[in-house]
C-alpha positions as CSV (number, residue, x, y, z in Angstrom):
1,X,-22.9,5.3,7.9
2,X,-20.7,2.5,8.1
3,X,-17.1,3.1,7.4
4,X,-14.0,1.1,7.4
5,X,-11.0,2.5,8.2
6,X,-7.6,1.4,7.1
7,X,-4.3,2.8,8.9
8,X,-5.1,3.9,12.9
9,X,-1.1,5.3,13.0
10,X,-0.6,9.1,14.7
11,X,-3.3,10.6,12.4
12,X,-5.7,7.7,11.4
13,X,-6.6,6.7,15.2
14,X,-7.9,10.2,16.3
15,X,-10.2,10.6,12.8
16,X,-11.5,7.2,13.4
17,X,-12.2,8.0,16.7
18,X,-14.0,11.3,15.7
19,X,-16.1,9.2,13.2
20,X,-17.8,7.2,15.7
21,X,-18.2,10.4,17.8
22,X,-20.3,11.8,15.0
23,X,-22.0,8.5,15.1
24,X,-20.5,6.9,12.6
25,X,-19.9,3.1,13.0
26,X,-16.2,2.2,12.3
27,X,-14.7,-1.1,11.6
28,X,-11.1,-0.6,11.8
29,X,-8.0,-2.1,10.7
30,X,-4.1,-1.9,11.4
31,X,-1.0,-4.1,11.6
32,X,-0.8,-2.8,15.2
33,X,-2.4,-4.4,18.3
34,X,-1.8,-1.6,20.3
35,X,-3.7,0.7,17.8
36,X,-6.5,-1.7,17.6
37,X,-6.7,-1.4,21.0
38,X,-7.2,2.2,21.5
39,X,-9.4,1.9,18.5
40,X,-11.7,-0.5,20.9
41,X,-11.5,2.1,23.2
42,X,-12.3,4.8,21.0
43,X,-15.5,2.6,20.0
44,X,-14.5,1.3,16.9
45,X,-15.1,-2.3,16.3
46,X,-11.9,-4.1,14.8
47,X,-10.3,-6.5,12.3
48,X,-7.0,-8.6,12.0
49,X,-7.5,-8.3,8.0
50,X,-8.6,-5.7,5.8
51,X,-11.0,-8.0,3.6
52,X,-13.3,-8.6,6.4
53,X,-12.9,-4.8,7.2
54,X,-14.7,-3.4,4.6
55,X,-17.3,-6.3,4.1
56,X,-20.7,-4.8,4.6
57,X,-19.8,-0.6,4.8
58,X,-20.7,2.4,3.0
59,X,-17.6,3.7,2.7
60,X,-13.9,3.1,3.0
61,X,-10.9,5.2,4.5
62,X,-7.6,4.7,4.3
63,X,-4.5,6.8,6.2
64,X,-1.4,5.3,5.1
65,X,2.2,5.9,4.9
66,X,3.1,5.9,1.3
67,X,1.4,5.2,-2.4
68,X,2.9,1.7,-2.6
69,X,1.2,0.5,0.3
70,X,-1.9,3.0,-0.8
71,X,-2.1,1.1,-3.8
72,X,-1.6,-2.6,-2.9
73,X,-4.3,-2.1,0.1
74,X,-6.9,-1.0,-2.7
75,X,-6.2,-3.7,-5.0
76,X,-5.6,-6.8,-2.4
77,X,-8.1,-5.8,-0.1
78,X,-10.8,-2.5,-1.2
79,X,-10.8,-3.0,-4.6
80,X,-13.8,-5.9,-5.4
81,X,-14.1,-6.6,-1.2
82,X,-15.8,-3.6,-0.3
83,X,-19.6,-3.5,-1.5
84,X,-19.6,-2.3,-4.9
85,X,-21.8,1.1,-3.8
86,X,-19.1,2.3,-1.4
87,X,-17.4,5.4,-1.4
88,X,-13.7,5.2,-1.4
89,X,-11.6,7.8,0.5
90,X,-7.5,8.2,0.6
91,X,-6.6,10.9,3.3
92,X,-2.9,9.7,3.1
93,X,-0.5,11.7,1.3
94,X,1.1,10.0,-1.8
95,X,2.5,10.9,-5.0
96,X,-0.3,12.9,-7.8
97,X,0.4,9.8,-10.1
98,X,-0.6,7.1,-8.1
99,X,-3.5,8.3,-6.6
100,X,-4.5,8.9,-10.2
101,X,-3.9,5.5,-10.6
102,X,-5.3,3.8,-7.9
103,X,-8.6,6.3,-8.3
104,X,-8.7,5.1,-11.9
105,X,-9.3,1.2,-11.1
106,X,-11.8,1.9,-8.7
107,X,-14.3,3.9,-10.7
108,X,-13.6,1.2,-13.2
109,X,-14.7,-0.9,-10.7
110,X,-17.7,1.1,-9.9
111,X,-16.7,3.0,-7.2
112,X,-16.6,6.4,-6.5
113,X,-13.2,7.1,-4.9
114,X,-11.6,11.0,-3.9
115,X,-8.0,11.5,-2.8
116,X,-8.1,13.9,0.1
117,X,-5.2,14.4,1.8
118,X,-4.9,16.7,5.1
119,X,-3.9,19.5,6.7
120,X,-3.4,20.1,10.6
121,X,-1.2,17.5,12.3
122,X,-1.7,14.7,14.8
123,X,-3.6,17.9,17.1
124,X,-5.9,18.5,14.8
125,X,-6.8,15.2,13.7
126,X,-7.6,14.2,17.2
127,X,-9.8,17.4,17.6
128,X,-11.5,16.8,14.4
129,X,-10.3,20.0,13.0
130,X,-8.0,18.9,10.0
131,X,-8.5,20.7,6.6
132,X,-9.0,18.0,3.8
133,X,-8.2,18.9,-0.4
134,X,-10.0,16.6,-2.4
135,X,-9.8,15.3,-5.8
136,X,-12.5,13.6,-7.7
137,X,-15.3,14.1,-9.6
138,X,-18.1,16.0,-8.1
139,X,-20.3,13.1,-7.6
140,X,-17.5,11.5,-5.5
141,X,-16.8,14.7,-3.6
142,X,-20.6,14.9,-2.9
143,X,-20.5,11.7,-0.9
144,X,-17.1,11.8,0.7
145,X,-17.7,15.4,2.2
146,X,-19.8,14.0,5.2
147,X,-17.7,11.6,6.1
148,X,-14.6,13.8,6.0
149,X,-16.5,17.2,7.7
150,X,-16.8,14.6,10.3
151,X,-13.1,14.6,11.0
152,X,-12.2,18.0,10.1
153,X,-13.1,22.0,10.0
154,X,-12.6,22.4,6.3
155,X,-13.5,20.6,3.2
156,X,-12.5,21.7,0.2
157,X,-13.1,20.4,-3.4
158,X,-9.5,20.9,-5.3
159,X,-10.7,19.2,-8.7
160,X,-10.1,16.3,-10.2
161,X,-8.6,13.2,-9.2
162,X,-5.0,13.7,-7.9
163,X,-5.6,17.4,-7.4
164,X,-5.8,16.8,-4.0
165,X,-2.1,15.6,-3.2
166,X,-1.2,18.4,-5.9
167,X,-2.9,20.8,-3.2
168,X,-0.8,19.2,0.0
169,X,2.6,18.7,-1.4
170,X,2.2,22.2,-3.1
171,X,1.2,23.6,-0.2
172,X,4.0,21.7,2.4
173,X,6.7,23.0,-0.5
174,X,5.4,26.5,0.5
175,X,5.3,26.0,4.5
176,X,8.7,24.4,4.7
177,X,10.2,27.5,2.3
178,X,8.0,29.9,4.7
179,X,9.3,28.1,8.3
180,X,13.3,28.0,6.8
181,X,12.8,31.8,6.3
182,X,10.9,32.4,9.8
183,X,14.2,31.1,11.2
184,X,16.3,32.4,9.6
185,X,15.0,36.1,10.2
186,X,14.1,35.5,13.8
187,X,18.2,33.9,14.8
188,X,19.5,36.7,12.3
189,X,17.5,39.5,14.5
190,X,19.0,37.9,18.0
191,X,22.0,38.0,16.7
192,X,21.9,41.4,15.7
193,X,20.8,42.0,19.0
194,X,17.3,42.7,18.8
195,X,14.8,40.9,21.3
196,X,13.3,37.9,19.2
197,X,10.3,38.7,21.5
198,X,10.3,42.1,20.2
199,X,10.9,40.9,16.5
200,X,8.0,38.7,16.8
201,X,6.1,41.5,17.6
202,X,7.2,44.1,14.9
203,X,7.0,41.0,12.0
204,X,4.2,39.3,13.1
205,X,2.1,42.8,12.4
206,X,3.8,44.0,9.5
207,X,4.6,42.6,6.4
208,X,6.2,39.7,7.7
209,X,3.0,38.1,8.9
210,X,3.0,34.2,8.0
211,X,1.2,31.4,9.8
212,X,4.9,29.9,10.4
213,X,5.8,33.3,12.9
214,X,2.5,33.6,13.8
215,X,0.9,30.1,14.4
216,X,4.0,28.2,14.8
217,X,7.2,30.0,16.0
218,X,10.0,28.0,15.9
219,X,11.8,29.9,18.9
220,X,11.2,28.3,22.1
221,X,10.0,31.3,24.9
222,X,8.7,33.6,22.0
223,X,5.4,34.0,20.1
224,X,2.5,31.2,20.5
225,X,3.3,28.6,22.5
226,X,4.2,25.8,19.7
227,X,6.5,22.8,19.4
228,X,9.5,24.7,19.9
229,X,8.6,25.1,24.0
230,X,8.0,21.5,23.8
231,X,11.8,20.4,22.9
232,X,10.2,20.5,19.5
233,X,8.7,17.4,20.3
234,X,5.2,16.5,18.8
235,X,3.7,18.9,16.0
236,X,4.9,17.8,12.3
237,X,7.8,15.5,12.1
238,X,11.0,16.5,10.1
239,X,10.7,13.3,8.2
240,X,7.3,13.9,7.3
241,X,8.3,17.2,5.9
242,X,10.7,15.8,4.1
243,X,8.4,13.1,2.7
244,X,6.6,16.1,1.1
245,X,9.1,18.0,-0.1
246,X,10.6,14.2,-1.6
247,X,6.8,14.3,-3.7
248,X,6.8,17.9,-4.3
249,X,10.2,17.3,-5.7
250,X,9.3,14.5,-7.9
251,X,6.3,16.2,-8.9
252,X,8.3,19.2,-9.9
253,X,10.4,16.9,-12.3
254,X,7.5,15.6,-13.7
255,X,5.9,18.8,-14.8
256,X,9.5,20.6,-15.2
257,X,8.4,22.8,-12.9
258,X,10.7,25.1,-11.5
259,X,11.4,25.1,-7.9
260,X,14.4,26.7,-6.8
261,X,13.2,27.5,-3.1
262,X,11.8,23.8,-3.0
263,X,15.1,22.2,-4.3
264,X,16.8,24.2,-1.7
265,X,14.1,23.6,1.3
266,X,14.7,19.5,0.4
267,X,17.9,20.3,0.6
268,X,18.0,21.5,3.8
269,X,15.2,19.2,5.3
270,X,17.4,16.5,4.4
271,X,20.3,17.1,6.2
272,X,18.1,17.8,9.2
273,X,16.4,14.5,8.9
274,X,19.5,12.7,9.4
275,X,19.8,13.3,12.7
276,X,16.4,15.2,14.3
277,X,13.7,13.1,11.9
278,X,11.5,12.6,14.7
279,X,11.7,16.4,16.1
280,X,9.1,19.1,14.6
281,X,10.0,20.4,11.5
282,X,10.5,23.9,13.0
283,X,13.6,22.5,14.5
284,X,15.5,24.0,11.5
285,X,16.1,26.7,13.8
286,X,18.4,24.4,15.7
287,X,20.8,24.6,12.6
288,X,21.2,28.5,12.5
């Protein structure tokens, strides 16, 4: 296929990358020269504007950094430009309404068009092994899965148009409730005097198993190597957790929803944005 792709930041360059390694041919696009130009390295060829971009392909995917800019790249530049067959993918992560929105004017446009956020980090995006929730109808999902198993390990079909972000900001809400906890036990254990080695032993094979003590330990020295034995540098930013738990927040309002954990997690997250936004969310720990 060819496929435009919209966005090369931290996550877009690696799954454009991995779409030409599937043998794919990828125009890409950015505001960045120095994306484009590992793009060019990565084999992608590349545009200055968007328009030309998506002249010509069979599909269209965008990795952007919020739904404002989501939505005026669709209608300025996707929207009408790209070949009225195309299939349109959104992997960014946005708010449920307007990706229900933008999805809307494209299949009255003619399009088929699936929100499919991710899962995995900048890591697994350049490995390929991202997990994507999509929304859309199943025609749409039909022709966006082999573009997206291209770039990932896991494609699943969450429903409907929007049901993908409701998938990833649902499912952030519970990781960043999950990681606050993780720290929490593991400082409260040290300081009771226990080993945090040996706490991550006990927990991690008992009933405190959870992919944030056992995939991701946020204690430097203990566990899985992770973020935390890197200065917490790299992984999932802070601010990026936070711009999920902002949505999931929103989203909560929306649907009065309760959310007591959530509220609290934001809570939290904010605070630690403020000064450690670009350190790994699992820097939390820091503030126990």
């Amino acid at each position: 296929m060819k496929i435009a792709f919209i966005g090369l930041g931290n996550m877009g360059g690696g799954m454009a990358a991995n779409l030409v390694k599937a043998g794919h041919e990828v125009n890409a696009f950015d505001l960045s020269e120095e994306a484009l130009a590992t793009a060019r390295d990565n084999g992608c060829a590349t545009f200055t504007d968007a328009t030309e971009a998506v002249q010509g392909v069979d599909g269209v995917v965008t990795m952007l950094p919020n739904g404002g800019i989501v939505k005026s790249v669709y209608e300025g530049s996707v929207i009408g430009k790209a070949p009225e067959g195309a299939v349109l993918l959104d992997c960014s992560t946005i708010d449920v309404a307007t990706a229900k929105e933008v999805i809307a004017k494209a299949e009255a446009a003619g399009y088929d068009m699936v929100d499919a956020p991710v899962s995995g980090g900048i890591a697994a995006a350049n490995g390929g092994t991202l997990t994507f929730m999509v929304g859309g109808t199943d025609k749409a999902f039909g022709r966006a899965e082999e573009v997206l198993q291209a770039m990932g390990k896991a494609v699943i079909h969450a429903g409907d148009a929007g049901a993908g972000q409701t998938a990833k900001i649902c499912n952030n809400m519970l990781l960043a409730i999950s990681m606050i906890g993780t720290a929490e036990a593991m400082k409260m254990a040290e300081k009771l005097g226990l080993d945090p080695q040996k706490f991550y032993e006990i927990s991690s094979q008992s009933s405190g198993y959870c992919w944030s003590l056992n995939a991701y330990t946020p204690m430097p020295g203990v566990g899985v190597e992770s973020p935390a034995d890197n200065d917490y540098k790299g992984g999932f930013a802070t601010a990026l957790m936070l711009k999920d738990l902002r949505l999931a927040m929103d989203a909560a309002k929306d649907v009065d929803a309760t959310t007591v954990l959530g509220a609290k997690a934001a809570e939290i997250y904010e605070e630690l944005a403020k000064e450690h936004g670009g350190l790994d969310f699992s820097s939390v720990i820091k503030t126990l």
